[in-house]
Structures are given as C-alpha cells and as structure tokens.
C-alpha positions in Angstrom: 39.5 21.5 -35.3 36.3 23.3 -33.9 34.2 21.5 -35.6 36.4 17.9 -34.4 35.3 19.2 -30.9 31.9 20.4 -31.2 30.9 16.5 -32.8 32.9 15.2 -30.0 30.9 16.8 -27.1 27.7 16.2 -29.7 28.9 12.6 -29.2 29.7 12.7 -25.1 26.5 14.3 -24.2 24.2 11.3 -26.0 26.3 9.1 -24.4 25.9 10.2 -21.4 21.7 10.6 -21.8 21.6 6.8 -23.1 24.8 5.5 -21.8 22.6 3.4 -18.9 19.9 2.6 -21.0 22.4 0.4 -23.5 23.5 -0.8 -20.9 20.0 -2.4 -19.4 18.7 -2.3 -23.4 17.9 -6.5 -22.4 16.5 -6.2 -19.2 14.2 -2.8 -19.7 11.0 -2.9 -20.8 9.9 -2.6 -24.4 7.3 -1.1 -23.8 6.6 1.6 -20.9 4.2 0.9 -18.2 1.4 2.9 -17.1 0.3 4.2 -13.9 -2.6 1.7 -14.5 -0.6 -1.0 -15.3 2.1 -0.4 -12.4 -1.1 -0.8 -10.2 -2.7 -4.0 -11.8 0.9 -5.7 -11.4 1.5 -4.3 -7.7 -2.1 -6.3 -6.7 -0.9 -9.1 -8.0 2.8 -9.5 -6.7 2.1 -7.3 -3.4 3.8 -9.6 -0.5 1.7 -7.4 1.6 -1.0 -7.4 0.0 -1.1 -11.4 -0.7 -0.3 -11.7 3.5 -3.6 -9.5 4.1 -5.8 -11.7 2.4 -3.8 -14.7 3.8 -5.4 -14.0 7.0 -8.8 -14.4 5.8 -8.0 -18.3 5.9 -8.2 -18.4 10.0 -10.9 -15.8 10.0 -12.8 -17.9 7.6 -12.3 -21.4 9.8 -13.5 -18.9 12.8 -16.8 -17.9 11.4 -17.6 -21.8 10.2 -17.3 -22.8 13.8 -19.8 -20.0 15.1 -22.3 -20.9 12.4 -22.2 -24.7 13.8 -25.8 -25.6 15.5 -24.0 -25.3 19.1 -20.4 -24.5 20.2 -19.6 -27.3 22.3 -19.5 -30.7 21.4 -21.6 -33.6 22.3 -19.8 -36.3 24.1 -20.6 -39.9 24.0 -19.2 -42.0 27.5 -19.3 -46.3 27.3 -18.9 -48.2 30.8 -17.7 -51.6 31.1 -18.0 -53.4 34.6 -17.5 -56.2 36.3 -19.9 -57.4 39.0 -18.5 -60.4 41.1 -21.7 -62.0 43.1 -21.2 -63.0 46.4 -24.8 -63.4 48.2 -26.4 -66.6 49.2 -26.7 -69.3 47.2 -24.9 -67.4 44.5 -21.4 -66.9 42.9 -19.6 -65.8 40.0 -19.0 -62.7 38.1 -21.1 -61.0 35.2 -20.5 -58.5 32.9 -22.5 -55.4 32.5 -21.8 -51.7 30.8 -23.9 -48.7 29.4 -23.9 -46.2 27.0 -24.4 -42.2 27.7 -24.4 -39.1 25.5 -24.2 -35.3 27.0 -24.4 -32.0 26.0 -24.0 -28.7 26.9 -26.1 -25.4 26.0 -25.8 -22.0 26.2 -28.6 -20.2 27.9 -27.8 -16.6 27.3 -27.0 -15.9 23.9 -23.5 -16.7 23.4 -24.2 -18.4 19.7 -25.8 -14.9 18.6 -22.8 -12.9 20.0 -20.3 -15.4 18.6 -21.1 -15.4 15.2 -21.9 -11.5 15.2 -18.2 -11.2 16.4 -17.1 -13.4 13.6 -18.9 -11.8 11.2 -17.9 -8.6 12.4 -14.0 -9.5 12.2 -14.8 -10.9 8.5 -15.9 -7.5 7.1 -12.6 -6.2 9.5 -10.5 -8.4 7.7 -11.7 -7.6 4.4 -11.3 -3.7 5.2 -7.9 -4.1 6.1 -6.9 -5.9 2.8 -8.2 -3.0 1.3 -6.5 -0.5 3.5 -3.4 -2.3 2.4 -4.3 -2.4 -1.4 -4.6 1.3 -1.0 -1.6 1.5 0.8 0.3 -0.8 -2.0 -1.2 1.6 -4.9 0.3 4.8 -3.0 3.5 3.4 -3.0 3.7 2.8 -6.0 2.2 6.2 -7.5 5.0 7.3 -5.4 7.7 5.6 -6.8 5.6 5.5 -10.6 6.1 9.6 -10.5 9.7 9.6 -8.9 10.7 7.8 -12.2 8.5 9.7 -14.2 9.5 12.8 -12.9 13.4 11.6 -13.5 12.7 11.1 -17.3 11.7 14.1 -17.9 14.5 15.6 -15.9 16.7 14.4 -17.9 15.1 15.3 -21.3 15.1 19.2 -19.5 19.4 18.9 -18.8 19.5 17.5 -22.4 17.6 20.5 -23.8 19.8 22.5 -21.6 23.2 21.1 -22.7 22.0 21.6 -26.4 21.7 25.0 -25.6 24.7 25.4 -23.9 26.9 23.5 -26.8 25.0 25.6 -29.5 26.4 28.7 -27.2 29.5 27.3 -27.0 29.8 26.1 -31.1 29.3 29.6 -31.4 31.6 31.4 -29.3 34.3 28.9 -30.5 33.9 30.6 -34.0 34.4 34.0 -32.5 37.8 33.0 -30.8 39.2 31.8 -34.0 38.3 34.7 -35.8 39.5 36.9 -33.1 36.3 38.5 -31.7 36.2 36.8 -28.4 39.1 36.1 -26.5 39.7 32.6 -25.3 39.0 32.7 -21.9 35.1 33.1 -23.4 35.5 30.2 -25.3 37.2 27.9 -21.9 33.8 29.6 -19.8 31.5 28.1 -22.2 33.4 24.7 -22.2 33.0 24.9 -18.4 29.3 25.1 -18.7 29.1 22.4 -21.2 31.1 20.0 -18.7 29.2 21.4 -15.8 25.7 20.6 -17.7 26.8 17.0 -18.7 28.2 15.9 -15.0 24.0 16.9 -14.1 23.0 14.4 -16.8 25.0 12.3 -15.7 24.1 12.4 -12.1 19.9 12.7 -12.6 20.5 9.2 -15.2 21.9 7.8 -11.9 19.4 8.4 -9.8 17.1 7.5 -12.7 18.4 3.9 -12.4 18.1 3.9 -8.3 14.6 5.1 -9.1 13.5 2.9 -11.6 14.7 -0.1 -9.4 13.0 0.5 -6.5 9.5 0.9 -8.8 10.8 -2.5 -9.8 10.7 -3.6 -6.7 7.3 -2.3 -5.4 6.2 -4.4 -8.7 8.2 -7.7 -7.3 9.7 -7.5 -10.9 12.8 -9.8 -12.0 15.9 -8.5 -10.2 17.7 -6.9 -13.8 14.1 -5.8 -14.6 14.4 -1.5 -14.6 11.1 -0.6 -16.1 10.5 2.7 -18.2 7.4 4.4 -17.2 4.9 6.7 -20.0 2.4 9.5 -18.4 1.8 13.1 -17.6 2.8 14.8 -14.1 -0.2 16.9 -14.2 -3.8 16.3 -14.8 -7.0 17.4 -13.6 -8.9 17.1 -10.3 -12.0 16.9 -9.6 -12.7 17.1 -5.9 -13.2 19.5 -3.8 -12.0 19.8 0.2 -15.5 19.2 1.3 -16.1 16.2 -0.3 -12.8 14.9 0.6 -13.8 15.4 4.5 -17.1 13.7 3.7 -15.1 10.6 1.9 -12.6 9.8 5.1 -15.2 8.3 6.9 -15.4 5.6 3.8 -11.9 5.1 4.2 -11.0 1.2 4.3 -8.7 2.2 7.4 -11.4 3.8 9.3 -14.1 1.4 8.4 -11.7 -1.6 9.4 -11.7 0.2 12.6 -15.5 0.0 12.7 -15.4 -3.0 12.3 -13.0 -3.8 14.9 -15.4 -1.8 17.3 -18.4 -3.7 16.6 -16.2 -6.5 17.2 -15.0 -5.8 20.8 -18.5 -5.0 21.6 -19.8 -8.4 20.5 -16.9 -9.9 22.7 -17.9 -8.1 25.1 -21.0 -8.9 25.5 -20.3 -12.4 24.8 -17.3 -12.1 27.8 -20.4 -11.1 30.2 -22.8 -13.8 28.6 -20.2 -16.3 29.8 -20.9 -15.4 33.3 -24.5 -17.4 32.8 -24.0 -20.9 33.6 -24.1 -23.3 30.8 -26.8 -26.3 31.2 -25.3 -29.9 30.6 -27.9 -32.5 29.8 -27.2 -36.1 29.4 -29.2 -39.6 28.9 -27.4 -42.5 29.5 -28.9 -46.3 29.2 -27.5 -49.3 31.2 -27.6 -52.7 31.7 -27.8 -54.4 35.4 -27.2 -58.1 35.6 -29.4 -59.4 38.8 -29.3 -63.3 39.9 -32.1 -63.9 38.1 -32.8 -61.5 35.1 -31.3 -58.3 33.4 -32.2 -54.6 34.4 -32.4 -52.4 32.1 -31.9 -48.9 33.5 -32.0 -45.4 31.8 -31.2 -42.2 33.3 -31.6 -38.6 32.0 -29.4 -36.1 34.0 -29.1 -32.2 34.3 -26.1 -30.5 35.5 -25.5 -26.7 36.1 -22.6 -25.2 37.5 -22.4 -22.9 40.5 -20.9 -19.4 39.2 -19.4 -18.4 43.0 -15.6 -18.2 42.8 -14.7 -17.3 38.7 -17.2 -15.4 37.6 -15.3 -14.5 34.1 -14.2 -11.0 35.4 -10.5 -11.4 33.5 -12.2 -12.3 30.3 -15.0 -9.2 31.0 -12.1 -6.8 31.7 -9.6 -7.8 29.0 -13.0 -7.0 26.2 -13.6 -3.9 28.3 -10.3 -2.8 27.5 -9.7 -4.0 24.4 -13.1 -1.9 23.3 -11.8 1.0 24.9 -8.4 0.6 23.2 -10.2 0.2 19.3 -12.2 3.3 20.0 -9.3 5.9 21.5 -7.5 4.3 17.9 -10.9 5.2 16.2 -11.1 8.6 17.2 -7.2 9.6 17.0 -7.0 7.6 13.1 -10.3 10.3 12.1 -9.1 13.0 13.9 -5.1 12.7 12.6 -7.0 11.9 9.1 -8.9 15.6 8.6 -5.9 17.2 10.0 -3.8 15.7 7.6 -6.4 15.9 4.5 -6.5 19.8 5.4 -2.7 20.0 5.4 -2.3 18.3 2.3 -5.0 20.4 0.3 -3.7 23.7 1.7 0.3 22.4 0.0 -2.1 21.3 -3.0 -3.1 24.6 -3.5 0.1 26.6 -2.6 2.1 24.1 -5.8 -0.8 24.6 -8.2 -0.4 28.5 -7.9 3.2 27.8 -8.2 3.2 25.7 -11.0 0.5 28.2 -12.8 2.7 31.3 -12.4 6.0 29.2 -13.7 4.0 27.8 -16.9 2.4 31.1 -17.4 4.5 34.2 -16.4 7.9 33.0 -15.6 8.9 30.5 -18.1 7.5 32.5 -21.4 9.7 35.4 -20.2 12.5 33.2 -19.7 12.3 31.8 -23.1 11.7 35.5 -24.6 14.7 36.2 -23.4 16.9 34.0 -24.8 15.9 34.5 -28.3 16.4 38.1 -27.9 20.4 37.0 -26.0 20.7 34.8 -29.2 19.9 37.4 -32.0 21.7 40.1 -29.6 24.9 37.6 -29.4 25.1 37.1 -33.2 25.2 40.8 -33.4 27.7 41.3 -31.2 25.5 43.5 -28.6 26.0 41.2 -25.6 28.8 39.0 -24.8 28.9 35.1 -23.6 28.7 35.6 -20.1 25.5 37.7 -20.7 24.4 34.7 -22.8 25.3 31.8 -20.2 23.2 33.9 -17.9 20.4 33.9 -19.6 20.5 30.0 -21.0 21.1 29.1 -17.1 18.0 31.1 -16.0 15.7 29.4 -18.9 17.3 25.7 -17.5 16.8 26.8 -14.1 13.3 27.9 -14.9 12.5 24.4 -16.2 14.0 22.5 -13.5 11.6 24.7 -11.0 8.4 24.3 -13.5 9.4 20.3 -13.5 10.0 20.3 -9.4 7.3 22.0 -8.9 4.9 19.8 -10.7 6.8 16.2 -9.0 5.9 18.2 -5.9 2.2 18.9 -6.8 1.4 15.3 -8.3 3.1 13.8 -4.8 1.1 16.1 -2.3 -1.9 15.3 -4.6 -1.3 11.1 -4.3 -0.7 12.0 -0.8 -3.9 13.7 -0.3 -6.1 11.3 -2.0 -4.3 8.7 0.1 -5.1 10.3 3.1 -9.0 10.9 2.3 -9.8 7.5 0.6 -10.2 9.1 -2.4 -11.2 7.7 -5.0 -13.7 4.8 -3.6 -11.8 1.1 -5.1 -13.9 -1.6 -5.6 -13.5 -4.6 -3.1 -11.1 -7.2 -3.9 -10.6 -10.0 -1.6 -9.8 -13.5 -3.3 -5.9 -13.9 -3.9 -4.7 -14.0 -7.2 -2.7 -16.8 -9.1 0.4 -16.6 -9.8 1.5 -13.3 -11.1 1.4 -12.4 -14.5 4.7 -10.3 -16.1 3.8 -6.7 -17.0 3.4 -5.9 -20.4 6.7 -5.3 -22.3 8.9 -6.7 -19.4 11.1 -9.7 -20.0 11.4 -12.5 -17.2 
C-alpha cells in the first residue's frame, strides 16, 4: 500500500513538471533558442523595428530633392494673341504668340543649408532605428531571462518535491512499523501537496512567459518556444567606461543629430528672409502691316521683403532648436543617473548572489545530509527534517531570484549605457525567416 502511494505521487509530480509541455509537444520548439538567436529573429520580425526603417523612405525622397541643382523649378509660359488691325488703309486680324522661360535663385545659401538639414535628419533617422533595435534586443533579453529563469525554477521545485517525497517514503515506513505516529506521516503528505501546487503554479507562469517571448519574436500564435543559457556570466566593464559609452548611445546621438538639424533649419528659416532673384527670357513674335518683329526680352524680378519677413518660420526653428536641446540635456543627464543607479543594484545582487553560492547554500545542503543520516537514526524527528529540506529549497529559490534579479539589472544597465556598441543596420529585411527548431 505504501509503496502503491509513493509511485502514485512519483507519477503526479512528473505530471505535473511536463503536464504543459505534452500538451504544446507540436507547437514547441525542438530545439531551444538562444539569446543570440531570440535577437537575430526579433530584428527580423520587429513591427517596430521594420516601422523605424520605414521612415527612411520619406527621408530619403527629402534629401534627393535638396541634392537637385536648384530648389525651385523652372517655368516655361506660351502666349497666344490675337491682333485685330484697324489703322488706315488696313484691316484684318493676325495671329501672333511667344515663348518665355523663368527661374528663380537663391542668393543666400538656402541649397547648402537645405541639404545639410537633410543630411543631418538622414544620420537622425538612422540613429533612431538603432535606438529602436536596442530597444527591441532589451525586450527581448528581458523576456529571454523571464523564461529562462522559469525553467530553472521549476527544475529547483522538482528537486525540492523529490526531497520532500524521499522524506515522506520514509516516514511512511516508520508509521507502519509503529515508530512515528501518523499525524507525522499526514505532515509530510502536506508538504508533498504543498510542493507540487508550486510546480504547478511556476509551469503556469512558465507558459504566460514563454508566450509573451513568442510574441516579442512575432512567432506563430501556438508557437511557445523553450529557451537554453546561463543566468550568470561574466562582465567586463567597468562604471567609468560605461559613463564614457552613453555619449555613443544611438538615443543620444539621434538627438545630435536632431540638434544639428534644427540649427540648419534655422539658419535656413533666416536665409529665407533674403529675397530670391527670378530671371526670365522670353521671345516673341509681332505681326506689323508690313513685316514680322521679332522681339526678345530678358527680365529680372526681386521681391520687396517689407510686410512678411519669415518671422513665424524663424521663431517656430528657434523653438524647435531650443526644444531638441532641453531633450538633449535631460535624455544625458536622466541617462548617468540611471547608469549609476543601475551599477550600484548591480553590485548589491552580485554580493548577494556570491554569499548565497558560497556561504549560505553549502551550509544548507550540509545540513540536510546530517538531518538525513540523523533521521535514519532516529535522533531528530520529521518536523526537524521538513525544516531543514524547506530551508535548502528556500535557499535555492533565493540563489535563483537573486541571480534573475542580477542578469535583469545587468540588461538594464547595459541598456541604459549603450553598452555594448552594435553595428549599424539600416536596410529592412525580407521576409522573416522561422527560428531554428520552431514549426510554422
């Protein structure tokens, strides 16, 4: 009968652990992505990301027309008339007409200013997309470790349960031969039940998890992938340099961009102010009584800046520069602040995480093998035992939440400092390739 229980709860407990995953077996990847792979599929499926570089289309069009030879067009007038003679000894109507072409020129720079503005909000644009990428490769090292972080939750609650159902196989045996009384033995079941409801519970939220990574990865809708890596590794910066890197941050440098862009327009906005020259040559023909004129006529036309002279389009660059700089200063300033934050949690985790690994959980784990051998002969009881077994899970749950919460701060930090330096890429991908291992 002991036995017929103890396979039973053997039998609960892997159902439970595996339960969801036969139950998405079809739609879950064979194979489990990478942090590297998550990122290379995010780039390609991103609607943000694929919306950034959308834009580039109109800034694109806009930089063609400031390279043009001149910004205004030339324009080409025909005239058609009708002359109805009526002097002496003369009548009748001829017809006569003319051709004329104009154009207009700048005189004080505008072309330069143009296309440096255009140029300018080019390299702005291209920032930006980059500033998103970033932004689309923190999301999903966010959601990458969320999932990550779940798995091996779970494989911790599973270790636990063993534990506790070794405890409890155990005690069982000492009820029926009479050395424990039975209320041990329904304690110990408690804690079994108690240990599989939190299986249970972190394989749900391993599901929620793993379907919003699939989301960040625009994979099909019953696509839950599994994810493969390590919650800890090794970095290699230091605060300094990561206060010297925000500067090269593709936020910030959009920003400069955006700066040197106001300032062209705003030069170009007082440029504008400077009348613009209009030459044209036209050539006509004049029917006389006798013979044909033939008359041609260059003309130069200037106009008069006395009423408009441009001050909305002056004061709407004036404050559109001042507006990009005040966002300038606050984006740096809100940036080291945040960077200094993020190190000083850094550094707080790491020391947590070092005295779990290396004082805490070896004691932990001393202790239960000395509660075990002590159990078996008969020097503690099963409540002393439970005690201990709950501190070793506990202290593996902290080691584990401790470490989810270093790895965050850390994605967070990097995120925050630009770190590291990505190359540029700015033309759109195809279509989107599916990820390794995951069926469409």
């Amino acid at each position: 009968m002991v036995k017929r229980q103890i396979v039973r709860a053997r039998a609960l407990t892997w159902l439970l652990a595996f339960g969801f995953y036969g139950m998405h077996a079809v739609a879950w990847s064979a194979e489990p992505l990478s942090l590297e792979q998550a990122w290379q599929r995010a780039e390609q499926a991103s609607p943000k990301l694929r919306a950034a570089r959308a834009e580039l289309i109109a800034a694109e069009g806009r930089r063609a027309d400031a390279q043009a030879w001149l910004w205004n067009n030339p324009q080409v007038s025909a005239e058609l008339r009708s002359r109805h003679i009526a002097e002496p000894g003369a009548s009748g109507s001829k017809t006569e007409g003319g051709l004329g072409i104009t154009q207009t020129f700048e005189i004080a720079g505008q072309q330069q200013l143009r296309r440096s503005a255009a140029e300018q909000n080019v390299s702005a644009l291209y920032a930006s997309i980059a500033d998103v990428r970033r932004q689309v490769r923190a999301e999903v090292e966010q959601r990458f470790v969320g999932v990550l972080s779940l798995q091996q939750r779970i494989e911790t609650e599973a270790q636990g349960l063993k534990l506790i159902e070794e405890a409890a196989a155990m005690v069982q045996k000492r009820v029926k031969a009479g050395q424990d009384s039975k209320l041990d033995g329904n304690l110990a079941s408690i804690e079994a039940q108690r240990a599989r409801n939190e299986l249970a519970v972190r394989t749900e939220q391993l599901v929620e998890s793993r379907a919003l990574l699939s989301e960040s990865l625009q994979l099909p809708p019953d696509s839950l992938p599994e994810v493969v890596g390590r919650l800890t590794s090794a970095r290699s910066y230091t605060l300094d340099s990561l206060l010297k890197n925000i500067a090269q941050r593709p936020a910030l440098r959009a920003l400069a961009q955006r700066e040197r862009v106001a300032r062209s327009q705003l030069a170009l906005e007082r440029a504008s102010v400077y009348p613009d020259v209009t030459i044209g040559l036209s050539q006509e023909r004049e029917r006389g009584l006798e013979a044909r004129d033939n008359i041609t006529a260059l003309s130069v036309s200037i106009p008069l800046p006395v009423f408009r002279k441009n001050a909305t389009g002056i004061g709407q660059a004036n404050a559109t520069l001042t507006q990009v700089q005040i966002e300038q200063q606050t984006a740096l300033r809100d940036a080291q602040a945040q960077v200094r934050t993020l190190w000083a949690q850094a550094q707080s985790l790491g020391a947590r995480v070092a005295n779990i690994e290396n004082s805490i959980l070896p004691t932990l784990e001393e202790n239960q093998r000395l509660s075990m051998k002590a159990l078996r002969a008969g020097e503690i009881g099963l409540p002393q035992l439970l005690l201990v077994n709950r501190q070793v899970v506990d202290g593996r749950r902290d080691l584990l939440d401790a470490q989810t919460a270093l790895r965050l701060t850390q994605a967070s930090l990097e995120a925050a400092a630009g770190w590291p330096l990505l190359p540029e890429v700015s033309a759109p991908a195809s279509t989107p390739a599916p990820a390794k291992g995951v069926k469409q």
